[in-house]
N, C-alpha and C positions, 0 to 999 in steps of 0.2 A: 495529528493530521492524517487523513487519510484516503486513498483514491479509487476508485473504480475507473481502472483503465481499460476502455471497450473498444473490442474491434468487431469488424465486419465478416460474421463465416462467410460469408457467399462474395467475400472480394479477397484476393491473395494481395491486393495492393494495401489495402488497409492492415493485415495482416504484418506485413512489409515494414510500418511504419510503425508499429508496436513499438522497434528499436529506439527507432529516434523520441519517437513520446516520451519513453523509460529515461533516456537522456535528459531531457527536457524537464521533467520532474524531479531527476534529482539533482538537476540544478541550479531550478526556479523553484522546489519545496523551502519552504520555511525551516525544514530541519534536515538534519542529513538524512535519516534512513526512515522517510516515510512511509507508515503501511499503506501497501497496494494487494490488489486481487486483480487480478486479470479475465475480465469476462469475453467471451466469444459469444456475439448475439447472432441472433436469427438459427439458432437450433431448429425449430420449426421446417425450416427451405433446403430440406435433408436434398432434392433434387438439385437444389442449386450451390450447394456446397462445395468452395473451394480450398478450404483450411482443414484439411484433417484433427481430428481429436488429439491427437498424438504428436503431430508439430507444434500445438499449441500447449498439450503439457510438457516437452521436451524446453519450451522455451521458457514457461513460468519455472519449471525445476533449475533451469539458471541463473533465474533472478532471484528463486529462492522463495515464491510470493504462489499464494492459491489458484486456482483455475479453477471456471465453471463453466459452463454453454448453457446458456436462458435462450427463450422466448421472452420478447416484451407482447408478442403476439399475443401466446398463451398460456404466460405468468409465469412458465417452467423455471426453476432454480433463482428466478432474481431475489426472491425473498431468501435463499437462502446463501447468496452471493455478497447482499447486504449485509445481515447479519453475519457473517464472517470477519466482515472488515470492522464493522462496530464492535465484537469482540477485540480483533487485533488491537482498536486505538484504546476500549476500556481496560484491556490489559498492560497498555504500556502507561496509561495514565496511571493505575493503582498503581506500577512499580515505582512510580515519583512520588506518590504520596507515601509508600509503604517506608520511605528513606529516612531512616532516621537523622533529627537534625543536627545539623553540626554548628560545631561552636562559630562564632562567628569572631571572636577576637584572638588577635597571637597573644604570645606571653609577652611582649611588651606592650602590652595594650593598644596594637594598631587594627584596624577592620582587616577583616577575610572575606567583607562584603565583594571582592571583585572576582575575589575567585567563588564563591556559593554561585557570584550569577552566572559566569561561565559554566560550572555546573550545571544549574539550574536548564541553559539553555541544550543541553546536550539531552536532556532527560525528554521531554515530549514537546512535540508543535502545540 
């Protein structure tokens, strides 16, 4: 699972609530540590900019997660915003697939079905 969390350059309020969205996702995601990218739109409204570049990537470098500044205006960086994040989830997806499988019975012949799906659920949304 993965998100494109977008704020508003030209609003410090939106900016603002970056926090609590971050919140909010990681604790209505479907998994613990879903990938996110953190986009700042409206690049374009350089006059009306009230988010710095640099508070914006001081705050993704905390979460740990990518940064971009697009235009939807005039297409700037979204495509390559997107595809960021479609890497992040195709990457985390082949590491579940690349797992080799594990046995599924003990030695006394009981299932290890409960633990594989605990497993399972740790590995990707």
């Amino acid at each position: 699972m993965g998100f494109l969390l977008m704020f508003d350059l030209t609003s410090q309020q939106s900016f603002l609530n970056v926090r609590n969205w971050m919140s909010q996702l990681q604790a209505n995601a479907y998994c613990e540590n879903p990938d996110i990218v953190l986009v700042g739109n409206k690049a374009d409204l350089n006059d009306q900019r009230e988010v710095q570049e640099k508070q914006a990537k001081e705050l993704a470098d905390k979460y740990g997660i990518p940064y971009f500044e697009t235009s939807a205006a005039t297409g700037a960086e979204v495509e390559k915003s997107v595809v960021t994040l479609l890497d992040l989830v195709m990457k985390r997806m082949e590491q579940c697939v690349d797992k080799p499988a594990a046995d599924t019975h003990n030695t006394d012949g009981s299932s290890k079905l409960d633990a594989a799906a605990a497993d399972e659920k740790k590995c990707a949304c």
